[in-house]
C-alpha positions as CSV (number, residue, x, y, z in Angstrom):
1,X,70.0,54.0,162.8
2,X,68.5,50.7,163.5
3,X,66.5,48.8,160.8
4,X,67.5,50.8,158.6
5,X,69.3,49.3,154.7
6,X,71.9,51.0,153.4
7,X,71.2,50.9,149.4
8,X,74.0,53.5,148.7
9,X,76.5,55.8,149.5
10,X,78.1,59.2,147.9
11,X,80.2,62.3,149.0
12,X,78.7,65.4,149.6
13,X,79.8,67.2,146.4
14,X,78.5,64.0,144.0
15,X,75.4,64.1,146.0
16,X,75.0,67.6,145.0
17,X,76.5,67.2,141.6
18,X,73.7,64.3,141.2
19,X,70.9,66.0,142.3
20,X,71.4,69.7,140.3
21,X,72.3,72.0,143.6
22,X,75.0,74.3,144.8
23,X,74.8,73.1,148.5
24,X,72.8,71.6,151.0
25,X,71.9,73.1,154.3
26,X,71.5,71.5,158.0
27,X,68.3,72.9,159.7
28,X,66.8,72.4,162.9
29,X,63.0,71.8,162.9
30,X,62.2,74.1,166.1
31,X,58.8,72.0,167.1
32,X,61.0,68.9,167.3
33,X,64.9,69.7,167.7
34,X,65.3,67.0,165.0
35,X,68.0,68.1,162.5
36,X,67.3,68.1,158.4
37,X,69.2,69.0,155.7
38,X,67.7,70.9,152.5
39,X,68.5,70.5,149.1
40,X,66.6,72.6,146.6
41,X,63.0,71.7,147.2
42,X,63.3,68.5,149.0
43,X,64.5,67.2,152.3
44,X,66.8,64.5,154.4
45,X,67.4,63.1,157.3
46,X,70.6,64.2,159.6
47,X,72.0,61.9,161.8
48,X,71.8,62.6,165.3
49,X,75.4,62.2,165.9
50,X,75.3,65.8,164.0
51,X,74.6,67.7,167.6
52,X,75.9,65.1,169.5
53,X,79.6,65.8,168.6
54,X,79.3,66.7,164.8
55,X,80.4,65.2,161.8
56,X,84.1,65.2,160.3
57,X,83.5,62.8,157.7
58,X,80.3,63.7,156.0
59,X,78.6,61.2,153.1
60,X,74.9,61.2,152.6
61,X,72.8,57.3,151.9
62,X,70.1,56.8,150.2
63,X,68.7,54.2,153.1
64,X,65.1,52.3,153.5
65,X,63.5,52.1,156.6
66,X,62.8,48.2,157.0
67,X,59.6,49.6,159.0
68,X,57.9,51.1,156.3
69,X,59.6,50.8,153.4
70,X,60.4,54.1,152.9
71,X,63.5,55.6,150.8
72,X,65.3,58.5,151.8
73,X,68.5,60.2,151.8
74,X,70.6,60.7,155.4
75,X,73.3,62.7,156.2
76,X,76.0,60.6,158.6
77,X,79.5,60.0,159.3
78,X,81.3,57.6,157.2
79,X,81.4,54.4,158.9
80,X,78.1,55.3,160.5
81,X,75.6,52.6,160.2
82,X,76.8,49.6,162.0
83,X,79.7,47.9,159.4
84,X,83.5,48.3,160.1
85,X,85.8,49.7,157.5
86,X,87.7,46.9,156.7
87,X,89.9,48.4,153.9
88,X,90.1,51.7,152.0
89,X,91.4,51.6,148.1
């Protein structure tokens, strides 16, 4: 997940709620082995800590890659990303 800005982060269900769907689905792209996850007509990025051990904790971020400047919305674990928790309210 590196150079990569975090511009916001939801649950699953008001990520769905926000975007008009019933549920999202994880997908593996079989010319890659690079997980996805689908949500009506569109697309995100899955972290690869998905098939590495899963995810127990699951929020999606809108994020920007400081590369190229381009938004998108990522599937991780909470806490994923490189900033401690420090407190929870």
């Amino acid at each position: 997940m590196e150079n990569l800005r975090f511009v916001r982060t939801m649950s699953v269900e008001d990520f769905k709620k926000g975007m008009g769907v019933p549920e999202i689905e994880v997908k593996k792209n079989p010319h890659t082995g690079k997980c996805f996850f689908v949500y009506g007509n569109e697309v995100g990025a899955v972290s690869s800590r998905f098939e590495r051990g899963g995810i127990d904790m699951p929020v999606i971020s809108q994020v920007c890659s400081a590369d190229t400047g381009e938004l998108f919305f990522m599937l991780h674990q909470r806490g994923e990303g490189g900033c401690a928790t420090l407190a929870r309210f």
